[in-house]
N, C-alpha and C positions, 0 to 999 in steps of 0.2 A: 386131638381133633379140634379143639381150641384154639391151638396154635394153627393149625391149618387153614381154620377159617376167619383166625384173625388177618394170616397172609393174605387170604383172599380182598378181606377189604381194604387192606391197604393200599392192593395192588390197584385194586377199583379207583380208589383215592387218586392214586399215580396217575391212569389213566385217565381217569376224570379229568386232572389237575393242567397234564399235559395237552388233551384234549382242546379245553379250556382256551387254554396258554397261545395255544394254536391258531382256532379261531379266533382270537383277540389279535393275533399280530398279525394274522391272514386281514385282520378287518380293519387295522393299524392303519395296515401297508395298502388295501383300497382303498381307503378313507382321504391320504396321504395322496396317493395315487392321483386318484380323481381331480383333488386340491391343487396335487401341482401342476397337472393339464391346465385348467383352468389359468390357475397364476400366471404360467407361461404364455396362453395364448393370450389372457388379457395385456402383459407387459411384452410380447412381441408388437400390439397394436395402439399401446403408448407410444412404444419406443419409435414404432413408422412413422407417427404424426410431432415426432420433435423436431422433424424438419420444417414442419409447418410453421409451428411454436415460434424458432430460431428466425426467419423467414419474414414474418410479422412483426416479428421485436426491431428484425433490423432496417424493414421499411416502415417500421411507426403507424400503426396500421390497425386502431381499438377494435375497431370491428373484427377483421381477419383475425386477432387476436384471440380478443372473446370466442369466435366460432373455435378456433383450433384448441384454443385452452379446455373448455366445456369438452371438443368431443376426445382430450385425452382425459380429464377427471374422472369422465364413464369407465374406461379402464382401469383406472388407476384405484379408485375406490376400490372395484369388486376386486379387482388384483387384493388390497390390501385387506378385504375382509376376508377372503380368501385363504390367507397365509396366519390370521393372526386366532388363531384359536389355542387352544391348550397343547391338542394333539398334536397340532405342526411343530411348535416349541418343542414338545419332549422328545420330537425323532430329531432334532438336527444336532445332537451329540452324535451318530453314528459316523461311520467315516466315510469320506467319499461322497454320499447322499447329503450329508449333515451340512457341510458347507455350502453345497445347493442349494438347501430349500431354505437355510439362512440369506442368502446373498438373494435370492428371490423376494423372503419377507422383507428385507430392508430395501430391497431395491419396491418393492409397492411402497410398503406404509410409508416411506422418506417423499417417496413421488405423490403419493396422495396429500400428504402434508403440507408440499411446496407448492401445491395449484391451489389448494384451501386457502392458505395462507398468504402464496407470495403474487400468484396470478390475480388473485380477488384485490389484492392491495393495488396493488400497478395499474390494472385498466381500470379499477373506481377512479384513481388522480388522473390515468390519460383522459378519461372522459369527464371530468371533472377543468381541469387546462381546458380540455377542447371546447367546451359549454360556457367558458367565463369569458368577459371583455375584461384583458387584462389591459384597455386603457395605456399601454405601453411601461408598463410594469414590468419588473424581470421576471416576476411571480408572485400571483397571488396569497400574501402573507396569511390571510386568514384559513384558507385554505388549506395552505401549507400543513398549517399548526394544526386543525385536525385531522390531516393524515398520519400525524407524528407518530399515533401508537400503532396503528397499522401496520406502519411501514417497518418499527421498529421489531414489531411479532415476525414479521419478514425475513428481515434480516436475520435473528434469532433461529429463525427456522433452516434458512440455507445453510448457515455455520451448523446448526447439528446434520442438515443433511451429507454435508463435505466432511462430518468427521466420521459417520457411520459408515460412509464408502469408505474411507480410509481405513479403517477402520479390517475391511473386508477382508480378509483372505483368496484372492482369488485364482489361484492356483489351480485347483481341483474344477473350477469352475466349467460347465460344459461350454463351449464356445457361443452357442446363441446368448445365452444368459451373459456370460462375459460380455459382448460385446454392446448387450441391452445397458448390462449396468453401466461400461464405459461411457455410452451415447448419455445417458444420464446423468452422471457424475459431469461430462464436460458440460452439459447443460446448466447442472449448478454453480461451477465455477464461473462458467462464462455470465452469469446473471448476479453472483454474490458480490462484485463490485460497484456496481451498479445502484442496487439495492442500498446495499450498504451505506451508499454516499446519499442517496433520497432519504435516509433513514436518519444520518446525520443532516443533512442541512433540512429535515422536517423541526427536529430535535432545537436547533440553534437556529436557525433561519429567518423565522420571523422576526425576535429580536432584535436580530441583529442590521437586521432590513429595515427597520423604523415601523414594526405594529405598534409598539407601547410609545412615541412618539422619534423624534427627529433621533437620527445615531453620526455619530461623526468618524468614518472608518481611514484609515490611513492605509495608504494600499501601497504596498515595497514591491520590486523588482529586483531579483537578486540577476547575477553578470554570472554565468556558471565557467563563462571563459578563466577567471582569478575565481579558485575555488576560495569556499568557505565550508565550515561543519553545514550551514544550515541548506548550500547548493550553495553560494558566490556572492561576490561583494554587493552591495546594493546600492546600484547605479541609478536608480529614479526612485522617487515618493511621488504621492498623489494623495489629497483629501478628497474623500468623494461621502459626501452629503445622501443620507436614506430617510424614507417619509414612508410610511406605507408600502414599500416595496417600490417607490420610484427612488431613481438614483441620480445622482449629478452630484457631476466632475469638478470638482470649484477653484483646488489650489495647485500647480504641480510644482516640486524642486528635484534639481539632480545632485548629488551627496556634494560637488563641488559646491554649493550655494547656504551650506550649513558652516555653524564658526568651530571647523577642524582645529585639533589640539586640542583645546579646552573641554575636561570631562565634562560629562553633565554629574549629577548628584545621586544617582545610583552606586551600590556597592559592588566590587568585583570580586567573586569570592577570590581567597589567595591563590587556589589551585590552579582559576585560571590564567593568572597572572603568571605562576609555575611554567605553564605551559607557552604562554603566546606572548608574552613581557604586558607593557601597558595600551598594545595596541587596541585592544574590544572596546575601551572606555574614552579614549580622547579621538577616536576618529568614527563618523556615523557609518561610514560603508564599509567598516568592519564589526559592527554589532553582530553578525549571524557569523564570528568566531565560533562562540559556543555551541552545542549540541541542545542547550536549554533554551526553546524559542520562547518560554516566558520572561527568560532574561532580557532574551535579543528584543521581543514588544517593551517590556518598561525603558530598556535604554533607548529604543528608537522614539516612544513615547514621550521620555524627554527631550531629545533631540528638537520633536517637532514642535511641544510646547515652546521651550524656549526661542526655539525660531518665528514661531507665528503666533506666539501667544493661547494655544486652546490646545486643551488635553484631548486626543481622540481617545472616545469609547472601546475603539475594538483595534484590531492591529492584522493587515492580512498581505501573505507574503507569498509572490508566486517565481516564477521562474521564465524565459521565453518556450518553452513547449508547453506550459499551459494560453501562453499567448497564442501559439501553433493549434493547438484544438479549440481555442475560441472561434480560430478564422475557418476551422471545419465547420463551425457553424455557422458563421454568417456568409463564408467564401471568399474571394480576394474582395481588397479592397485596394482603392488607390492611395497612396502616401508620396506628394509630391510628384506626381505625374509618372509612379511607376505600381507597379502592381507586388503588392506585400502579401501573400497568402503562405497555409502552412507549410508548401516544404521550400519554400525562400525565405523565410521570417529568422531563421540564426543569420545565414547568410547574411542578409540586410542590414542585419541590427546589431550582430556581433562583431564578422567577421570586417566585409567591406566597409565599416566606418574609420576602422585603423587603420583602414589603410589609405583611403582616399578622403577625411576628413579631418578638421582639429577637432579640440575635445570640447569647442564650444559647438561646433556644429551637428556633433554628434548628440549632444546632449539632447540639440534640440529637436533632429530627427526621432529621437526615439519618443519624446514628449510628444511628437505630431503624433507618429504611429500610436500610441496609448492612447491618445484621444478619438483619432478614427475609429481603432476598435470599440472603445468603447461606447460613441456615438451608434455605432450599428447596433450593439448589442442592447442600447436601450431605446432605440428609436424604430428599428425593424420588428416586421411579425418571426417571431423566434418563439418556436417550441422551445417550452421550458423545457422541457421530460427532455428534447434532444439536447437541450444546454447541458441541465446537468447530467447525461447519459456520458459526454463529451468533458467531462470533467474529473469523473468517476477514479478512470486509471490515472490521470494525475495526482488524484487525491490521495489515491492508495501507493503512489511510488514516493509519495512526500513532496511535493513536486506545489503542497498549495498548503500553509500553514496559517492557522486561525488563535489570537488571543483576545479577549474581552476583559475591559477593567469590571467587567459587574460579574463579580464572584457568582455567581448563582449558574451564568452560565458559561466563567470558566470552568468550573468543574467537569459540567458535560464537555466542552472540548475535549480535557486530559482522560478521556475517555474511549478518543478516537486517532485516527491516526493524522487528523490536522492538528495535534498537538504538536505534533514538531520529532527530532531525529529520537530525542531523548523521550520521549512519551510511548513512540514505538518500539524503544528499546527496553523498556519498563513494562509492554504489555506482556508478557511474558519470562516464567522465571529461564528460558534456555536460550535466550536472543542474546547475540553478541553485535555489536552494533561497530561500523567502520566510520569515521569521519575524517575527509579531507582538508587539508588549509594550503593553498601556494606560499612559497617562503621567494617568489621571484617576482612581485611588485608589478608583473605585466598581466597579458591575456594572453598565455600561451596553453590554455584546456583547451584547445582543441586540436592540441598535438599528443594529451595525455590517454591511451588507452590502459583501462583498469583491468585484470582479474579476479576474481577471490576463490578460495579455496577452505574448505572449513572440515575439521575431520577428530577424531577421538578414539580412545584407548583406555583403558583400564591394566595401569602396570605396576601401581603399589597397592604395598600389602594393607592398608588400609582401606583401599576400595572407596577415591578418588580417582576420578580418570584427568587425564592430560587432554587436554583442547589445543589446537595446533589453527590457527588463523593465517591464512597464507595471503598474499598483495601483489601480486608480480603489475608492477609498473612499465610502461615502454612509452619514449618518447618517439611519435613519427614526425619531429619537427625535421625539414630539409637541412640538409649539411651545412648549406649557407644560409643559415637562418642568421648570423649576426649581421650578414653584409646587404643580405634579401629584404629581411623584413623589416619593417619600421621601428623607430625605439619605442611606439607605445605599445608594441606588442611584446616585445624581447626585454623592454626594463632597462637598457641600456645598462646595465648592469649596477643602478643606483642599492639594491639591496643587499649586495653583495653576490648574487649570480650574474654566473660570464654572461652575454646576448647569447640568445640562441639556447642556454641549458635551460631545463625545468627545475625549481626546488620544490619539493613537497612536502608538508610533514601529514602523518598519517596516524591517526589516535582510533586503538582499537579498544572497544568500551565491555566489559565482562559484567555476567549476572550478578545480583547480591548472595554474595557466599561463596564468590570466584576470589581464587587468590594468584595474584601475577607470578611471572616465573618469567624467565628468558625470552631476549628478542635478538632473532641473528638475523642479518642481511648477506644474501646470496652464498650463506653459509657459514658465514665468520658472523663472530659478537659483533652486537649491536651497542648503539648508547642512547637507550631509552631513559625519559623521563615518567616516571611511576606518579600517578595518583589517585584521590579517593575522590569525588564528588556523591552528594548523595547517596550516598553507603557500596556506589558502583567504583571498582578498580578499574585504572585506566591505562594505557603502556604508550605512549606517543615515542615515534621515531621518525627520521629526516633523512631525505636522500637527494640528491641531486644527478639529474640526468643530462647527458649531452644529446644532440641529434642522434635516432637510432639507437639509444643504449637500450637497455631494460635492467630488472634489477627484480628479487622478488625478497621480501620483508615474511618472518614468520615470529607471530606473535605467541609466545606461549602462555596458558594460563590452567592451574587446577582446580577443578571445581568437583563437586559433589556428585558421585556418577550416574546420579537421576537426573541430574540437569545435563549430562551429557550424551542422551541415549543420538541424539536428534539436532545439533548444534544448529539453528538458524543464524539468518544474518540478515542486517539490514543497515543501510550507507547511505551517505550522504547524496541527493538526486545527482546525476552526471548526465553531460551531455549526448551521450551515449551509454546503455546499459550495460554493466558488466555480467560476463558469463561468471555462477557462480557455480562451483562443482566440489563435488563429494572428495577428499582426501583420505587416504590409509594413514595414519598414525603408529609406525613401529614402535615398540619398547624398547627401552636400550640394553 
């Protein structure tokens, strides 16, 4: 009888328990339910008004701004307080569902983060620009400087937004949601370089502008036509004098006007000697050799001391397509009675001067062009927010590199990606870095088309993977290029290349903890020169192109197979971007 009626309560127990169990996931799954109606309709009606957002940002536009900003943050909040409770958290291990109402939570709380955050910071500075009399300023130095931390939370916040999408799984995703998160994710992308760059030159900017008094900046022009590690020879200087964020142009020379041959008194590490013989040190428009643009600033540094007597403060190194987005901002301009704007400014300044000028008149065409622009840029009404929006993607392709003799704020440079080839190859432990140099003494880059290719494997038994760097070079210089073009383009073959052929050597740069391995060109051994800089292995090889050849160079290197889940790459600016694409890496 005992036993019987122990059964009995057991079974009460059971029933109770399952009972229970029931109601509780019955109450789970409305709770959930409910929640994720809501999430979804709130982030279907973020997602509608990022057009507005986008819209706004790209006509400059504080007000339209603010209103579209404000009426997605309404969504975006409740989306994220929505998703962000206990309850929501513990169902998204399930499957199927799980992924959804995850991809839901990070797509709110990321979006509510980045209007908090990154919307507040941006139209406070547009409306802050737009409210000052910048007195023909490039920008408001004080200003500037406290936007700095703002901006910097900003930027802070997109980089985690871009990695939580990435992050995502979306798979399983139901296709609204998918495409919400897409519209989102491209929303942070398209805005994180941007940011980015207001974030850095909040950071450095004043200084370097003359808030704390007068600064003396030396400003390089690299030739991307004769490549270099850092983008190409450096065919102009300029001193340009900063006070408070006014600027003036005071000195210009072009590298013929410097006393070539004779080093200045900087050291050249051996390695690079290794690699390039004694050219980085005895001639000034090969200083941006190296991948080290703190090098290429002290050697240009003394360059320009020795030449004019005064050390500059700071050292800033651009290319002509940051010249090209200048003139997006101010629009053509005239240069001797023709009109220089951004998509004629290679043409102009690169192409047609060898061919139709000597190399004195060329010199001093492009000294004119430097100076009209930069008369516009400091004497015209110019949104700064558009200047440096307009500067942004140069900044991030390497395309604008920054050094300062005052330690306090180099550091923060080597922080960003105006550090130069080698800063951005060091931000990260899985970055393999490409730098080019011409071994053909002319300006034949603009017959060099690049591709890269980057790929990994895991094939010893140790559990190191093999990293495979691929280069496929093609020259599309014309068949008669030695009879066609001019000798200052084709080198007349003073370097030892025929006219007409390209030489190039190409130095691929490996993580700390990378160890080199083989280099084959177009399938046969290579004869690479191996070395270490800075605790990074490096593998340079040299090819020589005739019209129309091609060739492809693959670099091999072992590395630790965490560092090679994800091989990034990053090269020297070109005048044209290389497609860079995903490689299979067989084992043998």
């Amino acid at each position: 009888m005992a036993s019987a009626s122990m059964h009995t309560r057991l079974r009460r127990v059971w029933v109770t328990t399952g009972v229970l169990a029931l109601l509780l996931a019955t109450g789970v799954a409305a709770w959930v339910g409910v929640r994720a109606v809501m999430v979804m309709t709130e982030l279907k009606a973020a997602s509608a008004l990022t057009s507005d957002v986008r819209a706004a940002l790209e006509g400059r536009d504080a007000a339209a701004m603010r209103d579209a900003m404000d009426a997605v943050e309404v969504h975006a909040a409740a989306a994220a307080r929505a998703s962000s409770d206990p309850v929501w958290r513990g169902v998204e291990f399930l499957p199927y569902l799980g992924p959804n109402l995850a991809g839901a939570r990070v797509a709110s709380v990321q979006l509510d983060a980045a209007l908090r955050d990154v919307a507040g910071a941006l139209l406070d500075l547009s409306e802050q620009f737009s409210a000052s009399d910048e007195d023909h300023r490039v920008v408001d130095v004080a200003m500037l400087r406290t936007a700095a931390e703002p901006l910097r939370t900003a930027a802070e916040t997109l980089h985690n937004a871009s990695s939580e999408f990435a992050r995502l799984d979306r798979t399983d995703l139901i296709p609204p949601l998918a495409s919400g998160i897409d519209q989102l994710d491209e929303m942070v992308r398209s805005l994180a370089p941007t940011v980015q760059a207001l974030a850095d030159t909040s950071a450095i900017g004043p200084a370097l502008l003359g808030a704390d008094g007068e600064r003396r900046i030396l400003l390089m022009v690299q030739n991307p036509t004769e490549l270099r590690s850092a983008g190409g020879i450096v065919s102009a200087f300029a001193e340009v004098r900063a006070v408070d964020g006014h600027l003036t142009l005071s000195t210009q020379r072009s590298s013929a006007d410097f006393d070539n041959g004779r080093a200045v008194d900087i050291a050249i590490p051996t390695e690079l000697t290794k690699m390039f013989g004694g050219e980085i040190g005895h001639f000034v428009m090969n200083t941006t050799m190296t991948d080290d643009f703190d090098l290429t600033a002290r050697l240009s540094s003394a360059w320009w001391a020795r030449a004019e007597g005064a050390v500059p403060d700071a050292v800033v190194s651009v290319d002509p397509l940051v010249l090209a987005a200048l003139l997006e901002v101010t629009g053509p301009l005239e240069v001797d009675g023709q009109e220089l704007s951004s998509a004629n400014v290679i043409t102009r300044l690169l192409v047609d001067p060898y061919i139709e000028l000597s190399a004195d008149q060329q010199d001093d065409l492009f000294q004119r062009a430097l100076a009209v622009v930069f008369e516009a840029l400091t004497t015209s009404d110019i949104d700064p927010l558009h200047l440096l929006d307009a500067l942004a993607q140069p900044a991030a392709d390497g395309r604008i590199s920054l050094w300062s003799a005052h330690a306090a704020e180099q550091d923060l440079i080597v922080t960003t990606p105006l550090g130069g080839l080698a800063v951005r190859q060091q931000s990260a432990p899985d970055i393999f870095s490409i730098a080019f140099n011409d071994m053909t003494g002319a300006k034949m880059g603009t017959f060099l088309d690049v591709a890269v290719s980057v790929g990994s494997s895991v094939c010893r038994p140790d559990g190191f993977a093999d990293v495979v760097v691929g280069v496929t070079l093609t020259s599309t210089a014309p068949a008669d290029s030695a009879e066609t073009l001019p000798g200052r383009m084709t080198g007349e073959g003073l370097a030892g290349i025929a006219p007409g052929d390209i030489g190039t050597l190409v130095t691929v740069t490996g993580p700390r903890g990378a160890f080199v391995g083989a280099v084959r060109v177009d399938g046969a051994p290579g004869s690479p020169v191996d070395t270490t800089l800075a605790g990074a292995v490096q593998l340079t090889e040299g090819v020589v192109l005739g019209p129309g050849q091609a060739t492809v160079i693959e670099f091999h290197f072992t590395v630790p197979s965490e560092l090679a889940a994800s091989p990034r790459i990053v090269h020297t600016p070109l005048l044209i971007e290389p497609e860079i694409t995903e490689r299979k890496v067989v084992c043998p």
